[in-house]
N, CA, C and O atoms as CSV, one atom per row, in Angstrom:
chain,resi,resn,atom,element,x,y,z
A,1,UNK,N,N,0.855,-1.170,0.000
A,1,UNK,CA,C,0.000,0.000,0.000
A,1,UNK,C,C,0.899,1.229,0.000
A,1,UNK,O,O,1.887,1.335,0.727
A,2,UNK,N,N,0.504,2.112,-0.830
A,2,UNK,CA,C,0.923,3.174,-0.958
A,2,UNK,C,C,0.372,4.253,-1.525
A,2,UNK,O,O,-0.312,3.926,-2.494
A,3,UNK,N,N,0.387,5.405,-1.321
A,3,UNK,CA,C,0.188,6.706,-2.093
A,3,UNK,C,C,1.446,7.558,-2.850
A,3,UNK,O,O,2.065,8.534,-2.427
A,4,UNK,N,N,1.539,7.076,-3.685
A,4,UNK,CA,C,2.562,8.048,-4.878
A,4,UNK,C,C,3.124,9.443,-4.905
A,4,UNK,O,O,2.240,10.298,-4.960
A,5,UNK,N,N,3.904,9.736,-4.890
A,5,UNK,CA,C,4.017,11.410,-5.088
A,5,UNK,C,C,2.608,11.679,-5.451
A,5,UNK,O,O,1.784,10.838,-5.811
A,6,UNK,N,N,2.400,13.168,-5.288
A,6,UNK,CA,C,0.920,13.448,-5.999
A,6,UNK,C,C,1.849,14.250,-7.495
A,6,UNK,O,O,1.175,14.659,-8.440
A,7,UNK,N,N,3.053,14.352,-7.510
A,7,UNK,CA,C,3.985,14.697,-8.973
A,7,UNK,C,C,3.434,13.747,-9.983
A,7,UNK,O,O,2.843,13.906,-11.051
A,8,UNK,N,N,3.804,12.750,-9.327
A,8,UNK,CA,C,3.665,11.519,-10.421
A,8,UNK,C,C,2.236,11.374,-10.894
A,8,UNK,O,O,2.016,10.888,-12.003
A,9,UNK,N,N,1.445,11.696,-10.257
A,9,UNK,CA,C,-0.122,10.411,-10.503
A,9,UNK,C,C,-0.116,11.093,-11.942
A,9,UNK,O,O,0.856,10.521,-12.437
A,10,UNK,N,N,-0.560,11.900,-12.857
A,10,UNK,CA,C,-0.069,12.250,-13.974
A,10,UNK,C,C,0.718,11.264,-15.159
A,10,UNK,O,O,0.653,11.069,-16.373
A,11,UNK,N,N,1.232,10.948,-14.380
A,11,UNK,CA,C,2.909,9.829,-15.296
A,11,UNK,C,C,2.732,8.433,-14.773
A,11,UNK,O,O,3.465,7.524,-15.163
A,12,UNK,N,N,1.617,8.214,-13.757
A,12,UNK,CA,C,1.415,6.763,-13.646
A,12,UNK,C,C,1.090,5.884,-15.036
A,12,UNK,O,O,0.541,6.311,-16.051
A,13,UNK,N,N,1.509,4.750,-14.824
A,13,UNK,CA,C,0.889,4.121,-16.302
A,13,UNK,C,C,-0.734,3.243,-15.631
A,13,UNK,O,O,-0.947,3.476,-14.441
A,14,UNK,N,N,-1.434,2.620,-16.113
A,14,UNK,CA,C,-2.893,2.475,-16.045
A,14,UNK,C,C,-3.096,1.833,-15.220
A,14,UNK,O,O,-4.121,1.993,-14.558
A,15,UNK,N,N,-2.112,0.763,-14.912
A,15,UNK,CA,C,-2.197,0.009,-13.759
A,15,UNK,C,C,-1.891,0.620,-12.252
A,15,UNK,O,O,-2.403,0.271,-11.188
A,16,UNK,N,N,-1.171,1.358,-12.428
A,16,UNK,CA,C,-0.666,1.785,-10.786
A,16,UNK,C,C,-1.610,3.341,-10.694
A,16,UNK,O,O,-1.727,3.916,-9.612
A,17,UNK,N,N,-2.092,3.767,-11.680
A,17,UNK,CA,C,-2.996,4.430,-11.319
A,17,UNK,C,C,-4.397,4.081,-10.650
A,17,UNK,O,O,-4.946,4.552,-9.654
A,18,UNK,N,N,-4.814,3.010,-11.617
A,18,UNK,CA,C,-6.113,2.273,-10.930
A,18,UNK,C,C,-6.325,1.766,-9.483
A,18,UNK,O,O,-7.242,1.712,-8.664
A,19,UNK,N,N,-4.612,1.312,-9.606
A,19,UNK,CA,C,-4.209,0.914,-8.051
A,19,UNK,C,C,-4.193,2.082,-7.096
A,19,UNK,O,O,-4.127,2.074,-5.866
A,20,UNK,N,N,-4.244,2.782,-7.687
A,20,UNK,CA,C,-3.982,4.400,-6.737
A,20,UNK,C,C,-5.674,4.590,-6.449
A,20,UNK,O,O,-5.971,4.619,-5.255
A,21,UNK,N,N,-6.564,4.692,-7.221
A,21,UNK,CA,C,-7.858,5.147,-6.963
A,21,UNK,C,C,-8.150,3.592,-5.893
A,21,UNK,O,O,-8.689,3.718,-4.794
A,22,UNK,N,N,-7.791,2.467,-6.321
A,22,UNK,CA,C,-8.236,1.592,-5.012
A,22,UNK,C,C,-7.642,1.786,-4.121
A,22,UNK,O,O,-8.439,1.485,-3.233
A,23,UNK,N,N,-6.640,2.132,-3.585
A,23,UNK,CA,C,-5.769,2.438,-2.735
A,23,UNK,C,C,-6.568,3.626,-1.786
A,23,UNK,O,O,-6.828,3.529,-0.587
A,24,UNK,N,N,-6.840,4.646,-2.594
A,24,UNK,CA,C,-7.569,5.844,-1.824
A,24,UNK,C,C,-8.828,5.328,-1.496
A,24,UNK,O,O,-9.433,5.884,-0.579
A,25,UNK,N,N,-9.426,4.218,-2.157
A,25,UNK,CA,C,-11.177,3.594,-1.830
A,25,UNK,C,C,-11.296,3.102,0.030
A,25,UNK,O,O,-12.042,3.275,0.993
A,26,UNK,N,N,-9.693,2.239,-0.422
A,26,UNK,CA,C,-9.899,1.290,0.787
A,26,UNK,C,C,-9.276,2.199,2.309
A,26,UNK,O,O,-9.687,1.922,3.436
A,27,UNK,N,N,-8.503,3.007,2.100
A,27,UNK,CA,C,-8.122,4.025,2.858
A,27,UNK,C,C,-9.514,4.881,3.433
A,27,UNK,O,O,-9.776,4.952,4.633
A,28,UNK,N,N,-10.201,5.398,2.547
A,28,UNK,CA,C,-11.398,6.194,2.983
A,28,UNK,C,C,-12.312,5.799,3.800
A,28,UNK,O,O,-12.942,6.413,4.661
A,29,UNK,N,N,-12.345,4.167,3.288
A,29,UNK,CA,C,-13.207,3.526,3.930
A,29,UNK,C,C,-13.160,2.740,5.249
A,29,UNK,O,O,-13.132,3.377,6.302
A,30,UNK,N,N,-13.151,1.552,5.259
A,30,UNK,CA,C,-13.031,0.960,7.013
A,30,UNK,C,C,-11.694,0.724,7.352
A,30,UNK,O,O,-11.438,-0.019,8.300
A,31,UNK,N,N,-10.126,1.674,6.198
A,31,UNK,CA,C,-9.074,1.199,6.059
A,31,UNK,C,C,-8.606,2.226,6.945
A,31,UNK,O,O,-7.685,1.960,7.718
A,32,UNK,N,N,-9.037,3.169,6.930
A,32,UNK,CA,C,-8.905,4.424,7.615
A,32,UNK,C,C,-8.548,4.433,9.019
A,32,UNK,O,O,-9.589,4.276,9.658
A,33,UNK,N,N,-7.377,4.565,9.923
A,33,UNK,CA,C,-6.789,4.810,11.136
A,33,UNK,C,C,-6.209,3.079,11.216
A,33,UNK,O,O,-5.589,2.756,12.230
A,34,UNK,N,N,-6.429,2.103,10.194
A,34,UNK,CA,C,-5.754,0.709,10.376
A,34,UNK,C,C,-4.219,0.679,9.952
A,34,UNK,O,O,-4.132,0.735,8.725
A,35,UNK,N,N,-2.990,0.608,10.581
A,35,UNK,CA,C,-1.585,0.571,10.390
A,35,UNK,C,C,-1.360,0.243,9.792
A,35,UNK,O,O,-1.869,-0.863,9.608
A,36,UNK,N,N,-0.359,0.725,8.746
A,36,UNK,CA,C,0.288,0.090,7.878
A,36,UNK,C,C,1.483,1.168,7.332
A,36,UNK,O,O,1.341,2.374,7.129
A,37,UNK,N,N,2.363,0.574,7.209
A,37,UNK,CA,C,3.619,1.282,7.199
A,37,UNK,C,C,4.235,2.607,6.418
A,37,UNK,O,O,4.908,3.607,6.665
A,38,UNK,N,N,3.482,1.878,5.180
A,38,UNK,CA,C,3.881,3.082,3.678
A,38,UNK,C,C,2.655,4.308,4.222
A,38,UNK,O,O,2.825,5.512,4.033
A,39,UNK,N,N,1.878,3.940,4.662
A,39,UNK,CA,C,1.148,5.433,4.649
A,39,UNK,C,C,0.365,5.621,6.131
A,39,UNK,O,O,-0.775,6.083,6.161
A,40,UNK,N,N,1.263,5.120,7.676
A,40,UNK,CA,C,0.585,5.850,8.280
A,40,UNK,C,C,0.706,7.433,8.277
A,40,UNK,O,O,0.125,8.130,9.108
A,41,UNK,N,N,1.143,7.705,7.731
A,41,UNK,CA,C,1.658,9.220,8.289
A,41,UNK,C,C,0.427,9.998,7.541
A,41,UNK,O,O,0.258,11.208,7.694
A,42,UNK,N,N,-0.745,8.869,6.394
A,42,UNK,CA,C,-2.086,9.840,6.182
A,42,UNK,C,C,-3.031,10.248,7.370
A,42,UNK,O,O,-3.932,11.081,7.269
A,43,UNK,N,N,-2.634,9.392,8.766
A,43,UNK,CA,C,-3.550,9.459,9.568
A,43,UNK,C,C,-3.565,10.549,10.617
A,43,UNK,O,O,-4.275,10.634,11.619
A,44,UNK,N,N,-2.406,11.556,10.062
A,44,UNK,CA,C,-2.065,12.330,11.230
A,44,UNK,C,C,-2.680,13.384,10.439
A,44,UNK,O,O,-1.996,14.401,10.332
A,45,UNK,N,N,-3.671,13.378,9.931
A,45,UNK,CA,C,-4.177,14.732,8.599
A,45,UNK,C,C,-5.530,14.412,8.669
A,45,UNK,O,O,-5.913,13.260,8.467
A,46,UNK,N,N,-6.106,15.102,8.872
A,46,UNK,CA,C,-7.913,15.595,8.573
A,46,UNK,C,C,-8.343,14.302,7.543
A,46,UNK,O,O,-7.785,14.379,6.449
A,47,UNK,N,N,-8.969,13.487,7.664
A,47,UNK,CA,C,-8.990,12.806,6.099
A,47,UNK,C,C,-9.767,13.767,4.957
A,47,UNK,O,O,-10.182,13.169,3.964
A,48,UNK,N,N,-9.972,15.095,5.028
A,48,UNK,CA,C,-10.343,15.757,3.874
A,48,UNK,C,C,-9.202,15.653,2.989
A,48,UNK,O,O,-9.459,15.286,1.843
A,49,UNK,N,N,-7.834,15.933,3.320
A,49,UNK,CA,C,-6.811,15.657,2.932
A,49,UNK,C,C,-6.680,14.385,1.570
A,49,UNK,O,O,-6.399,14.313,0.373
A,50,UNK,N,N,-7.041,13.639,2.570
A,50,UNK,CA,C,-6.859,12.255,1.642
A,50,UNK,C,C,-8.004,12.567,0.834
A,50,UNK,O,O,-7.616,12.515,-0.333
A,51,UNK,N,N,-9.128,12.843,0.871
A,51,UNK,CA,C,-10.244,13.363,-0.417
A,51,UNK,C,C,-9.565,14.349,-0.902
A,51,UNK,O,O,-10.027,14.552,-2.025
A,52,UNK,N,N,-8.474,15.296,-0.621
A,52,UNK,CA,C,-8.212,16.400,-1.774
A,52,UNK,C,C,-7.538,15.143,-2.723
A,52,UNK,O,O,-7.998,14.917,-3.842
A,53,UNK,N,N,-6.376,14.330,-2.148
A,53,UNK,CA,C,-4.900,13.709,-3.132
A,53,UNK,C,C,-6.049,12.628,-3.722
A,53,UNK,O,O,-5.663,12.130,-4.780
A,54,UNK,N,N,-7.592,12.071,-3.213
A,54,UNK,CA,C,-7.679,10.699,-4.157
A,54,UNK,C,C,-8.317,11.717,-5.221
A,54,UNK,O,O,-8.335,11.028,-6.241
A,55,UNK,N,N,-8.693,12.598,-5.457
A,55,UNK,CA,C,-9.725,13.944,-6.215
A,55,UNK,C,C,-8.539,13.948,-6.853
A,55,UNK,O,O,-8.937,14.106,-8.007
A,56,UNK,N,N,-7.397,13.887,-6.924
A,56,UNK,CA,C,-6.409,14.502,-8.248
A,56,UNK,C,C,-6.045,12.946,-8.591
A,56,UNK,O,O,-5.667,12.712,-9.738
A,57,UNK,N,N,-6.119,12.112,-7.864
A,57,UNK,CA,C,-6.091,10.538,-8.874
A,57,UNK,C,C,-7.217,10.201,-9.666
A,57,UNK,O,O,-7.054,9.664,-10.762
A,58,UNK,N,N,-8.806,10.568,-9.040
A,58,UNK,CA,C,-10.098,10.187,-9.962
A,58,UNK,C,C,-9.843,12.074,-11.355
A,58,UNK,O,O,-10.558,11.992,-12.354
A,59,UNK,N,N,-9.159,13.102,-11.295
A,59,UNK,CA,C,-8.903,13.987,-12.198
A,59,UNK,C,C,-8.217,13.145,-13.196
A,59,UNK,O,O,-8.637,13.145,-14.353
A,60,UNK,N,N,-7.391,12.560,-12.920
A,60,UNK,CA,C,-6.042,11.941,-13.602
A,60,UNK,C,C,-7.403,11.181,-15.010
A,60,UNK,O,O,-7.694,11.462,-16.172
A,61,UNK,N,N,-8.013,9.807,-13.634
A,61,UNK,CA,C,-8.613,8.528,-14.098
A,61,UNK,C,C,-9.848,9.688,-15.049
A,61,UNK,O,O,-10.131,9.418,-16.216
A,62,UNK,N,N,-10.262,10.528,-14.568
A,62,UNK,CA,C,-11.600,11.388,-16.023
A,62,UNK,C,C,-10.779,11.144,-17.226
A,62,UNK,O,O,-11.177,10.374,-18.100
A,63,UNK,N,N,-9.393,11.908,-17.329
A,63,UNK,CA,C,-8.835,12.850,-18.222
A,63,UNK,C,C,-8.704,11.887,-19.355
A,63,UNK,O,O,-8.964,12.071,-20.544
A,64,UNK,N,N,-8.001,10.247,-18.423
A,64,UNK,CA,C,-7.443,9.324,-19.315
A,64,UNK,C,C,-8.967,8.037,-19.486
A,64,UNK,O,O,-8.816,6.818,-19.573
A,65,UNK,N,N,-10.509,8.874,-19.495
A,65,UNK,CA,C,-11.844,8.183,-20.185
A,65,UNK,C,C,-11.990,6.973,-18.662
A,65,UNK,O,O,-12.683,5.958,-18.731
A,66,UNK,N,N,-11.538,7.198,-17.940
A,66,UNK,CA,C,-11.591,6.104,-16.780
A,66,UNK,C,C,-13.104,6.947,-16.195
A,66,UNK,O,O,-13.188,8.171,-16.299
A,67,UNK,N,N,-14.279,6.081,-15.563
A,67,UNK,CA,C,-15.217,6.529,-15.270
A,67,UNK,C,C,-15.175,6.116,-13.633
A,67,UNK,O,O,-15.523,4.946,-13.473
A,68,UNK,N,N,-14.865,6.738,-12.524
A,68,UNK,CA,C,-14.935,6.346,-10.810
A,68,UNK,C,C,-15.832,6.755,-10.602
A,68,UNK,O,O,-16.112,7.904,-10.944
A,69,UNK,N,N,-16.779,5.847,-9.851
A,69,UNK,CA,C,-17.923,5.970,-9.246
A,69,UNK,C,C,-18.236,7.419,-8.712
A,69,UNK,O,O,-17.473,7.551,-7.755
A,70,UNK,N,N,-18.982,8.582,-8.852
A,70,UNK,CA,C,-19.562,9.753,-8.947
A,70,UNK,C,C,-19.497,9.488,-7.094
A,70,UNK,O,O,-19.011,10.339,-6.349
A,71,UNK,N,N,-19.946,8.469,-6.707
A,71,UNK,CA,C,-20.157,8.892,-4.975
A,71,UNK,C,C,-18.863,8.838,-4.652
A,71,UNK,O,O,-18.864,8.774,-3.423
A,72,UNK,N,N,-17.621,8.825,-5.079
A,72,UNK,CA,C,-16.543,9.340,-4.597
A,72,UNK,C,C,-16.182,10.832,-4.202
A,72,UNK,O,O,-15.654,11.317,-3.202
A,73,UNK,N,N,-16.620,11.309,-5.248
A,73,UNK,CA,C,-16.237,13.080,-5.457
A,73,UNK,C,C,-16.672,13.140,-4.444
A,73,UNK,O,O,-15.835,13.714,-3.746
A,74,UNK,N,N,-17.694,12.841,-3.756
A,74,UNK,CA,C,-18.216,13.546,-2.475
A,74,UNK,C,C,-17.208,13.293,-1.490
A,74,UNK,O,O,-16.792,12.137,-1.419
A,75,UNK,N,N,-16.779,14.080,-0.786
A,75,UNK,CA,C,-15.892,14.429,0.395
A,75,UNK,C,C,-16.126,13.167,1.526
A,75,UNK,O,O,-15.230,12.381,1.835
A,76,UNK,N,N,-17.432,13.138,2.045
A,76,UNK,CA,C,-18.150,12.522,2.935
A,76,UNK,C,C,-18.095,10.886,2.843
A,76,UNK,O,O,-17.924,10.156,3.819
A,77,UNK,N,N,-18.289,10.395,1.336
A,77,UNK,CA,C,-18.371,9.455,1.046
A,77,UNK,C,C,-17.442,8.453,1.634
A,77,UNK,O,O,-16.253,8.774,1.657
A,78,UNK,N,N,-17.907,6.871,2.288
A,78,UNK,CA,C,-16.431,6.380,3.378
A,78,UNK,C,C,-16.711,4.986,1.802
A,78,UNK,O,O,-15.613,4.484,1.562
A,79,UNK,N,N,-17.476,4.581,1.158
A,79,UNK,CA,C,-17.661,3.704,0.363
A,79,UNK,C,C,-18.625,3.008,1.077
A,79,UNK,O,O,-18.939,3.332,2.223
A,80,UNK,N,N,-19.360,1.610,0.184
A,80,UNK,CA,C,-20.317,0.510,0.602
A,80,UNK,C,C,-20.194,-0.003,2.007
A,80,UNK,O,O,-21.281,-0.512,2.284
A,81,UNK,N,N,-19.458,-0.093,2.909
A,81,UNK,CA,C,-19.129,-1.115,3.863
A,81,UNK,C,C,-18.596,0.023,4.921
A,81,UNK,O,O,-18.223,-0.589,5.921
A,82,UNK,N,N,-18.459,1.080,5.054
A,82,UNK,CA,C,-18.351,2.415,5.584
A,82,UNK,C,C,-19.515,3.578,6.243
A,82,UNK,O,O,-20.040,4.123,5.271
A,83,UNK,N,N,-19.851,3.906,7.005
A,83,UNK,CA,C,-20.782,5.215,7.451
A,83,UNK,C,C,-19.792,6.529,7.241
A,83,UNK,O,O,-18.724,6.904,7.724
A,84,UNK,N,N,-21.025,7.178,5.950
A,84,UNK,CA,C,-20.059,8.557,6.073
A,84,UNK,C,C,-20.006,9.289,6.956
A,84,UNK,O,O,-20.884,9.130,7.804
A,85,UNK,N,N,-19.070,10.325,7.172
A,85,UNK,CA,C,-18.833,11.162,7.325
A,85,UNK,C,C,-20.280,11.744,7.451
A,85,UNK,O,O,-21.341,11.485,6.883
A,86,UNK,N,N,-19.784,12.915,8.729
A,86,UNK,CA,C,-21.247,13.843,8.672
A,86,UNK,C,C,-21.700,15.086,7.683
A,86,UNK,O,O,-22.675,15.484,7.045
A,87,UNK,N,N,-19.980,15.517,8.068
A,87,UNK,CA,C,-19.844,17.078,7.189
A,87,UNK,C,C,-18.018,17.123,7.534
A,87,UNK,O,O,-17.471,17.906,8.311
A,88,UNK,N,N,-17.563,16.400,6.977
A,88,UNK,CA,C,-16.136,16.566,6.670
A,88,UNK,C,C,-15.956,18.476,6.326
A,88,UNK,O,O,-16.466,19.155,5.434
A,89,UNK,N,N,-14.908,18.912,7.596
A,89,UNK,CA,C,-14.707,20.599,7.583
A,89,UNK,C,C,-13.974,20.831,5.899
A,89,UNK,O,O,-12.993,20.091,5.826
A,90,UNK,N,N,-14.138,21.463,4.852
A,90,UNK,CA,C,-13.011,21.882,3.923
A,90,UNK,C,C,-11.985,22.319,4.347
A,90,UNK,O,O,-11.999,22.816,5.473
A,91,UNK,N,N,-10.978,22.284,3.721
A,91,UNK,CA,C,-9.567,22.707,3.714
A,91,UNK,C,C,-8.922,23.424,2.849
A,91,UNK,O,O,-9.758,23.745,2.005
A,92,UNK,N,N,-8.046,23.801,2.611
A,92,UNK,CA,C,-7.407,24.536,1.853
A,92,UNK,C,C,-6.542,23.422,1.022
A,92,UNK,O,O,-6.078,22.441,1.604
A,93,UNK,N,N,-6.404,23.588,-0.029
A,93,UNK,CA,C,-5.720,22.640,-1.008
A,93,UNK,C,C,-4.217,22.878,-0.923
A,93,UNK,O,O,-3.651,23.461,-1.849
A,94,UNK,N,N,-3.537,22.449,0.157
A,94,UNK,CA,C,-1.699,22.533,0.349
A,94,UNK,C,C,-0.950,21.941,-0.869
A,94,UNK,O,O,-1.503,21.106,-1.585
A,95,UNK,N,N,0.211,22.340,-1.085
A,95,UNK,CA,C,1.226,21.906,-2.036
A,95,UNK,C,C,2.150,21.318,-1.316
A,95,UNK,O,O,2.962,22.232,-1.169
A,96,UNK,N,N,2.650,20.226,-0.665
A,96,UNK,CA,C,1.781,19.298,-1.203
A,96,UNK,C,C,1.156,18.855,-0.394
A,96,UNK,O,O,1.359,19.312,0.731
A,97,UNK,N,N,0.071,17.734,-0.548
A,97,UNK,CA,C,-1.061,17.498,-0.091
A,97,UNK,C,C,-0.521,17.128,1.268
A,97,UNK,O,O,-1.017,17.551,2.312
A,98,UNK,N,N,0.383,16.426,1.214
A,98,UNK,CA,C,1.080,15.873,2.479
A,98,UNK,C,C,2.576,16.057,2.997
A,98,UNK,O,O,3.121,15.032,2.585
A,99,UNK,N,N,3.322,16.635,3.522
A,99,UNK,CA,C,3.911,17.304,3.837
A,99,UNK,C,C,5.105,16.560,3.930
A,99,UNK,O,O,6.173,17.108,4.200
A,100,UNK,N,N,4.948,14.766,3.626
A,100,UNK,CA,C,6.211,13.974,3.743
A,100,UNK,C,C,6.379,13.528,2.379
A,100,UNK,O,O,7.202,12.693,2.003
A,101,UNK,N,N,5.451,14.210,1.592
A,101,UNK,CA,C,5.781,13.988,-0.109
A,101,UNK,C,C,6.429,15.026,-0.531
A,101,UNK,O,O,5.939,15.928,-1.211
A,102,UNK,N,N,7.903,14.929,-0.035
A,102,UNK,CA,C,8.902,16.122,-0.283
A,102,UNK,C,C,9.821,15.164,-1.827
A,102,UNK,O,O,9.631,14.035,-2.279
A,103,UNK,N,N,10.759,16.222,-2.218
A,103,UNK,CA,C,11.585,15.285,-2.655
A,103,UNK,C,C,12.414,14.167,-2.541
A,103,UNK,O,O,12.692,13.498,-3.536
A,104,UNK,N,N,12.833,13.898,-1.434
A,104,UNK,CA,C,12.908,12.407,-1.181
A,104,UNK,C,C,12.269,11.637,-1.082
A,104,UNK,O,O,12.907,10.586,-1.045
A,105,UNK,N,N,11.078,11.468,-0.993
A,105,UNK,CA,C,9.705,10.752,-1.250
A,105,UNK,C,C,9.889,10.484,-2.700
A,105,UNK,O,O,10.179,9.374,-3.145
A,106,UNK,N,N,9.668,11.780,-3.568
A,106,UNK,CA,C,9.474,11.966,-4.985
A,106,UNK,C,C,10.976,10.455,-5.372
A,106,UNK,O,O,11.027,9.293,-5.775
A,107,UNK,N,N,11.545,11.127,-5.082
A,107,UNK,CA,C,12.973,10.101,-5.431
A,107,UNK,C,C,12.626,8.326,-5.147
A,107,UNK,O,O,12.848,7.366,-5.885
A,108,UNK,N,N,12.106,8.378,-4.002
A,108,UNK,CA,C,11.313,6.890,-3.222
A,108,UNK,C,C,10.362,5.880,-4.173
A,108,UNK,O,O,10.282,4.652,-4.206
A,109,UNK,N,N,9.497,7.211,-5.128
A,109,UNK,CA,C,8.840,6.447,-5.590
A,109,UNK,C,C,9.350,6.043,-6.741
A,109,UNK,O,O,9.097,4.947,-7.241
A,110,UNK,N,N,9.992,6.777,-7.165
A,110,UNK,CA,C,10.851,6.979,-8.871
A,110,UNK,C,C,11.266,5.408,-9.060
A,110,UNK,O,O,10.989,4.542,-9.890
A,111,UNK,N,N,12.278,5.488,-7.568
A,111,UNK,CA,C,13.171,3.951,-7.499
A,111,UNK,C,C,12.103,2.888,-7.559
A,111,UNK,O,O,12.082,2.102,-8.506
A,112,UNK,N,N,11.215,2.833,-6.584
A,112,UNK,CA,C,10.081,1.763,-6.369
A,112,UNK,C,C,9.442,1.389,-8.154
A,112,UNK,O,O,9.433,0.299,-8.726
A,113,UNK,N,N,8.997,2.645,-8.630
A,113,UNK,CA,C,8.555,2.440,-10.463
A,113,UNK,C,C,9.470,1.661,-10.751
A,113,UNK,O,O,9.075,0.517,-10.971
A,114,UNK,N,N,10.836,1.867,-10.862
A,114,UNK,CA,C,11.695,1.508,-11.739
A,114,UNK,C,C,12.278,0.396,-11.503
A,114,UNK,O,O,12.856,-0.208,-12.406
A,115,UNK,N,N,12.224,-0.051,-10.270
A,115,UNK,CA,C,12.385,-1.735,-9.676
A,115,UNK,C,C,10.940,-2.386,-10.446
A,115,UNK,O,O,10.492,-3.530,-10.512
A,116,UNK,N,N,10.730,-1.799,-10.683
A,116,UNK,CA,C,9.067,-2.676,-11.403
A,116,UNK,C,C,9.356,-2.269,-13.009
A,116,UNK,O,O,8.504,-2.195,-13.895
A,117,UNK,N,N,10.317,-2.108,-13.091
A,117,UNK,CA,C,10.619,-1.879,-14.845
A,117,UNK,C,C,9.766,-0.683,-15.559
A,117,UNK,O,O,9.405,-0.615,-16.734
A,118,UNK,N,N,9.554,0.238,-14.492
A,118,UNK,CA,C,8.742,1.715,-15.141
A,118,UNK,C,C,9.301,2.867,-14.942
A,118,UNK,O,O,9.108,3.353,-13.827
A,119,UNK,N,N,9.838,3.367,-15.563
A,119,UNK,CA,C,10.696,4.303,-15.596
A,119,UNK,C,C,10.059,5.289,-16.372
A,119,UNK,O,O,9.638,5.042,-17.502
A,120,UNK,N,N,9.941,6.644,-15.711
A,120,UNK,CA,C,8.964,7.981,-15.964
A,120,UNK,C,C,10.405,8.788,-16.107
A,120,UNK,O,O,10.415,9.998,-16.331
């Protein structure tokens, strides 16, 4: 499990993007405050947060004719097996979304692509 630079989602190829919008599904949903290594550090953030960064992976999935379920966009939305949210507060859209997706991150994931023979 992981969340990508938000640089990259752009330059993902189809598979690790798709994996990215499931990735943000299962996070939103009953995955949300459960440990796991590559991305506790989403849990120390508002999860509006994580609805701004999966909102620029389902932008990505429009652009490239990919259709994600419409009850995503909603902020609130936790998925099927989830109780939403009441009124998730808005936020301000930070650069970057998460504050440990610096450039050494960026570099982290580059290597991780490219051990998988994908090189951006």
């Amino acid at each position: 499990m992981r969340l990508w630079h938000q640089d990259l989602i752009a330059l993902l190829p189809r598979q690790q993007l798709l994996g990215q919008h499931r990735e943000c599904c299962a996070l939103r949903g009953k995955g949300w405050g459960k440990p796991h290594a590559t991305v506790n550090y989403v849990f120390n953030y508002p999860p509006y947060k994580l609805y701004q960064y999966h909102l620029l992976v389902m932008e990505e999935m429009l652009k490239r004719g990919y259709q994600p379920d419409e009850k995503w966009m909603n902020p609130n939305y936790r998925g099927k097996a989830a109780l939403d949210y009441d009124n998730l507060e808005e936020m301000p859209l930070d650069y970057p979304i998460y504050f440990e997706h610096d450039e050494e991150y960026l570099q982290e994931c580059l290597d991780n692509l490219k051990a998988k023979g994908i090189v951006l």
